[in-house]
Every structure is written in C-alpha cells, then in structure tokens.
C-alpha positions in Angstrom: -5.8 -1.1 7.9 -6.7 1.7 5.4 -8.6 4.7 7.6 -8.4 8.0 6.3 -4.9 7.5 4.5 -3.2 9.7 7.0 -0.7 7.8 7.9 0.2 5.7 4.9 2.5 6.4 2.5 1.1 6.0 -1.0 3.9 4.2 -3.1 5.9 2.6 0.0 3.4 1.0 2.0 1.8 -2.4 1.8 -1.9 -1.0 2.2 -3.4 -2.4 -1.5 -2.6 -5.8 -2.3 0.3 -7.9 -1.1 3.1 -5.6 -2.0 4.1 -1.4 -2.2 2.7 0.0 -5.2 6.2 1.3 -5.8 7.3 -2.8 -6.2 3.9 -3.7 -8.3 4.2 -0.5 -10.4 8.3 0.7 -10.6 8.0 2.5 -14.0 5.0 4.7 -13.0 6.7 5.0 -9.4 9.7 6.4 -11.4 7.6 9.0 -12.9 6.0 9.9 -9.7 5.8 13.6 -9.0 5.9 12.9 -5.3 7.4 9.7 -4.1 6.1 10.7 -0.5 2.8 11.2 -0.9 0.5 9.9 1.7 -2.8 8.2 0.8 -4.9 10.9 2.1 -3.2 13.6 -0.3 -5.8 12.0 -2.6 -9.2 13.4 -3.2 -12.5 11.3 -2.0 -15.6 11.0 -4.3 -18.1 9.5 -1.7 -15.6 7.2 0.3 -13.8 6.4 -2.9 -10.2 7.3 -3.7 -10.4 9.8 -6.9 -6.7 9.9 -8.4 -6.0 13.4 -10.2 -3.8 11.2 -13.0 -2.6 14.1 -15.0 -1.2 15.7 -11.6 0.5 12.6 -10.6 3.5 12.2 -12.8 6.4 14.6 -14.5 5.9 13.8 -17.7 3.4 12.5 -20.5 2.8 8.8 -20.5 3.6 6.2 -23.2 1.3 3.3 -23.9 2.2 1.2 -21.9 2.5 3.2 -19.0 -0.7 4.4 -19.5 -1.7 0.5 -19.3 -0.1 0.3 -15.9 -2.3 2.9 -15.1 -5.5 1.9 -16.0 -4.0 -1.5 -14.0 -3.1 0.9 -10.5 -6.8 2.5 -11.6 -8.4 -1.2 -10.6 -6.6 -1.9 -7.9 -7.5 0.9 -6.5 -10.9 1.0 -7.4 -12.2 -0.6 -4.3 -10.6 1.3 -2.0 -12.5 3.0 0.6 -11.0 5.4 2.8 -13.1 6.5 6.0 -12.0 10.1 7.3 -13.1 9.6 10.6 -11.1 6.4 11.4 -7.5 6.2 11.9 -5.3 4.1 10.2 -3.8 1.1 12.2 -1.4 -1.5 11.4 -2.2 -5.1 11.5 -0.4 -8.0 12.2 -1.9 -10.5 9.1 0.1 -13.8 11.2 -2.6 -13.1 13.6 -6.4 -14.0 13.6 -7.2 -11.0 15.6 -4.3 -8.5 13.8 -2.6 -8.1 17.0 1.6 -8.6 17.1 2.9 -10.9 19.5 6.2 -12.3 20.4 5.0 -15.1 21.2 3.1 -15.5 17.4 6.4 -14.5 15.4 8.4 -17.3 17.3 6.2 -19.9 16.0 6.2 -18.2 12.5 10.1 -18.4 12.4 10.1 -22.0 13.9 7.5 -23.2 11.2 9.7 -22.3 8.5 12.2 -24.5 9.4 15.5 -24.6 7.3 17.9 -24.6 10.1 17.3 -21.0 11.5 19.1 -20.5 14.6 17.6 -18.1 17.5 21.0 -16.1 18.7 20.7 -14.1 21.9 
C-alpha cells in the first residue's frame, strides 16, 4: 500500500497496477536515468505524484516512447501518496491484507495440477 513512497522502488515494485512498471513499460525503463529510484524521489503537487519527465530519462524520446509516456502519465495519474503514512505491504490473497501460512497453503492447493508439498 502506497504511503509516502519511501520504501517502494519506482520501476521494480508492483505498487500501480498488477505488474512493475519496469515489465508494463521496458523501453522507457531502458531509458531510465535511475533504475533505483524510489517513489518518493518524486515531487508531490497536493497529494499527487508530479513526474519531472525531462529529468527522467538519458536521452530525447521518439514518438512512440513519448506515447508510452503519456500512457505511464495515466496510470499514474491517480496516485496519491500521503507523507505521513508509511508504506506497508499487503497480502492481496487475503480479505484483510494480512500473510498467512495457513492462506498460501490453500492458494497452492486450489491450483491443483499435481503440485507436491516436499519437506
């Protein structure tokens, strides 16, 4: 869960959408000044993430990599970060976000295919 961006890398971690932004976006991650950044290196305009694009990557973009940005540019659009609230991971198998043994067993077992537990 997305707090003040602290602790999230900005590229590597699943934190907007399903996926890294490095695996929705590999071109533009190529280009990427700083493949570490964390969210929070980015500036906030009232809450909202404000991306300082031209600072972002090592060289001019092309076309179409300036469409992939305009696409990063709505995905991150509604991002919110909240600099008084850390970040926290969440565990999305679980109603309340919380990890349990107990919860990935039944994961494992409901995907069936033969998978064998070895200890």
């Amino acid at each position: 869960l997305v707090g003040n961006g602290r602790s999230i890398l900005f590229w590597e971690d699943v934190w907007c959408g399903d996926s890294p932004l490095r695996a929705e976006f590999p071109r533009l991650f190529r280009l990427a000044l700083n493949k570490n950044s964390l969210v929070k290196d980015f500036s906030m305009l009232n809450g909202f993430m404000e991306v300082n694009w031209a600072d972002l990557f090592s060289c001019l973009l092309l076309d179409g990599e300036i469409h992939m940005v305009s696409r990063l540019k709505e995905a991150l659009s509604n991002i919110i970060l909240f600099p008084e609230v850390k970040d926290r991971l969440l565990w999305i198998h679980d109603n309340k976000g919380v990890f349990s043994v107990r919860k990935l067993t039944e994961l494992l077992l409901s995907v069936g295919g033969g998978f064998k537990f070895q200890f």
